[in-house]
N, C-alpha and C positions, 0 to 999 in steps of 0.2 A: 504494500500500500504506500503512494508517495501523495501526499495531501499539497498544495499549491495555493497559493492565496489566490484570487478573483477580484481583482478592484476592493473596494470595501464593501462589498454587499455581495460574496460568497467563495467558497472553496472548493475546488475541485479536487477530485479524490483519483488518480488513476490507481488501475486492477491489473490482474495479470489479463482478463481476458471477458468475454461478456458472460460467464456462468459468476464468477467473483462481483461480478457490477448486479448481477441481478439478485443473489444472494444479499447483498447489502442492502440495495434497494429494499427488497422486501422486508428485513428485517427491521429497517429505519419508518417505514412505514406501518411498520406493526407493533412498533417500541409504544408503549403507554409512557414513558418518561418524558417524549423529546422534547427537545423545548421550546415555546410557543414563536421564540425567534428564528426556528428553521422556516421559510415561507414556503420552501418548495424542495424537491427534486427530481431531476432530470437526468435521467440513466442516459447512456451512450455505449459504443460497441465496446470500451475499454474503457471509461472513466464515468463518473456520477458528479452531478454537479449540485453543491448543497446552496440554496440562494439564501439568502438570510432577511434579516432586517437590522443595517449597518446599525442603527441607532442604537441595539439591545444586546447583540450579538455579542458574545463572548468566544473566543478563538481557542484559547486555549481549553476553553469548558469542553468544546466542538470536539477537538482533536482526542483532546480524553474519552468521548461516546466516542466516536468513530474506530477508534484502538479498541476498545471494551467488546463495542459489540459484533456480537456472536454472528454473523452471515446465517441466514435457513431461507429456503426456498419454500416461498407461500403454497398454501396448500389448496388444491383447487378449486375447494368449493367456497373460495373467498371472493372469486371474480365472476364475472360471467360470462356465458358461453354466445358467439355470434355466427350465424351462421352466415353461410356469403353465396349465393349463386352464382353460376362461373359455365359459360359456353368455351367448351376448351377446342378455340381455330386459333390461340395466338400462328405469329407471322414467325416465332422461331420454334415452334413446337417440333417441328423436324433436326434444326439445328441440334435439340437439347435431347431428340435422340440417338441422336451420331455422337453428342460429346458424352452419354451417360450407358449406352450399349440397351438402354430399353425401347423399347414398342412406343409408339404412344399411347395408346393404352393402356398401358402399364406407368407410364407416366403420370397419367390422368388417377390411375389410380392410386399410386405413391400420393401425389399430390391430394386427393381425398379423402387417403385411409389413415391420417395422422392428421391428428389436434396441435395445431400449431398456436404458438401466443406471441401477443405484441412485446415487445423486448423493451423497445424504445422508439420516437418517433423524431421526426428531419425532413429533410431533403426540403418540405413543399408542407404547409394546414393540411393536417390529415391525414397522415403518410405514416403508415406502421411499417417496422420492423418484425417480420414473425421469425421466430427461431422455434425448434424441438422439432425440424419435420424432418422425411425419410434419408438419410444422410444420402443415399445413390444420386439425389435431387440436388448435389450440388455442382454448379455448374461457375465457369468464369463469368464476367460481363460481358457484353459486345464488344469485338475489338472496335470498331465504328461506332458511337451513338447515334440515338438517331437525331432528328434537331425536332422533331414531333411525336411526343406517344399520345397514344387516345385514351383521353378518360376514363379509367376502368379497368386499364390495360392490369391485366396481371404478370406480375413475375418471376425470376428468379436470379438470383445473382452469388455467389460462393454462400453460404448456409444459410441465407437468408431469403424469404419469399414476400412481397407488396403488389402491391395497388395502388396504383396513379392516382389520385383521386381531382387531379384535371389534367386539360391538356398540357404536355410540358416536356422539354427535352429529357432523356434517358437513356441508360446504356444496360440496359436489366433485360436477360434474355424472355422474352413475351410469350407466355404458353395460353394464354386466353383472356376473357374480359367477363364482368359483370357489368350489371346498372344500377348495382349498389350508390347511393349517394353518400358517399365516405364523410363530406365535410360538408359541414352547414351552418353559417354564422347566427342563424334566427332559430336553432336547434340547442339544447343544453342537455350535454356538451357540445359543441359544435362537431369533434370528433367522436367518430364509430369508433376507429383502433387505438386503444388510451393501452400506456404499459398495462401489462397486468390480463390482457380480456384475452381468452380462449379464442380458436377461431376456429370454426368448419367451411372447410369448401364443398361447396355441393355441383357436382355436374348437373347443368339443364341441357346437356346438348342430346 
């Protein structure tokens, strides 16, 4: 654990890896102690970032929890399960069977038969991170991005699997899409994939 000061208003904590980031996460989140001046955090593929409230916040109090506590991986009937409809014609779904030695349908179904969860979110409002899915299913990015994916667009990228959730450049191998409306500002939360929420993909094709 190497902890980094943040401006005055928070710390960031790098891990060795994103099972140690999420390990913490949830235990920081299920801590009944913390203290009312942590405001947030924000997991990442190798670090966690703890936002504070400069005005209260104590640094050393911080670093003392953060060493103490114990990493456990939340248990799953703490979050909820979402399901996602998914027409599997993405435009690399061949590609991602040449680079993984499966069918596509067998792809389709790797990609189905595992409960994936959001990790962390980036890129773009609304954009999960899912990790826990069928390890065969990992693939590099596009050598090329493209400078347009379509809204919905599903995909895969080394252990990780997302959803567009507008239109916007990517480099994420595309095996299908939904019409899921991921992100929506007049919605509370505005996001579907918050750290923490289960995910099923369901084929409608």
């Amino acid at each position: 654990m190497r902890l980094l000061r943040c401006a005055d208003s928070g710390l960031l904590v790098e891990l060795a890896d994103i099972d140690a980031v999420l390990a913490l996460y949830d235990a920081l989140v299920a801590a009944t102690d913390r203290p009312e001046w942590i405001v947030d955090l924000v997991p990442a593929a190798r670090t966690l970032l703890v936002v504070l409230d400069p005005t209260r916040a104590d640094f050393t109090e911080l670093e003392r929890l953060l060493r103490n506590t114990r990493p456990t991986r939340r248990q799953p009937s703490d979050v909820g399960t979402l399901r996602i409809p998914v027409r599997y014609d993405g435009a690399d779904l061949s590609s991602v069977a040449e680079l993984t030695g499966l069918t596509t349908a067998e792809i389709v179904t790797a990609h189905t038969g595992t409960e994936w969860t959001v990790a962390f979110g980036g890129f773009a409002p609304g954009f999960g991170y899912l990790v826990n899915g069928d390890p065969r299913l990992r693939v590099p990015r596009a050598k090329v991005p493209r400078t347009k994916v379509p809204a919905g667009s599903v995909g895969l990228a080394g252990e990780f699997s997302g959803i567009y959730p507008r239109e916007s450049p990517g480099g994420w191998q595309l095996i299908g899409r939904t019409e899921l409306e991921l992100w929506r500002t007049d919605r509370q939360p505005p996001a579907l994939l918050r750290p923490g929420v289960r995910v099923r993909f369901e084929d409608v094709g």
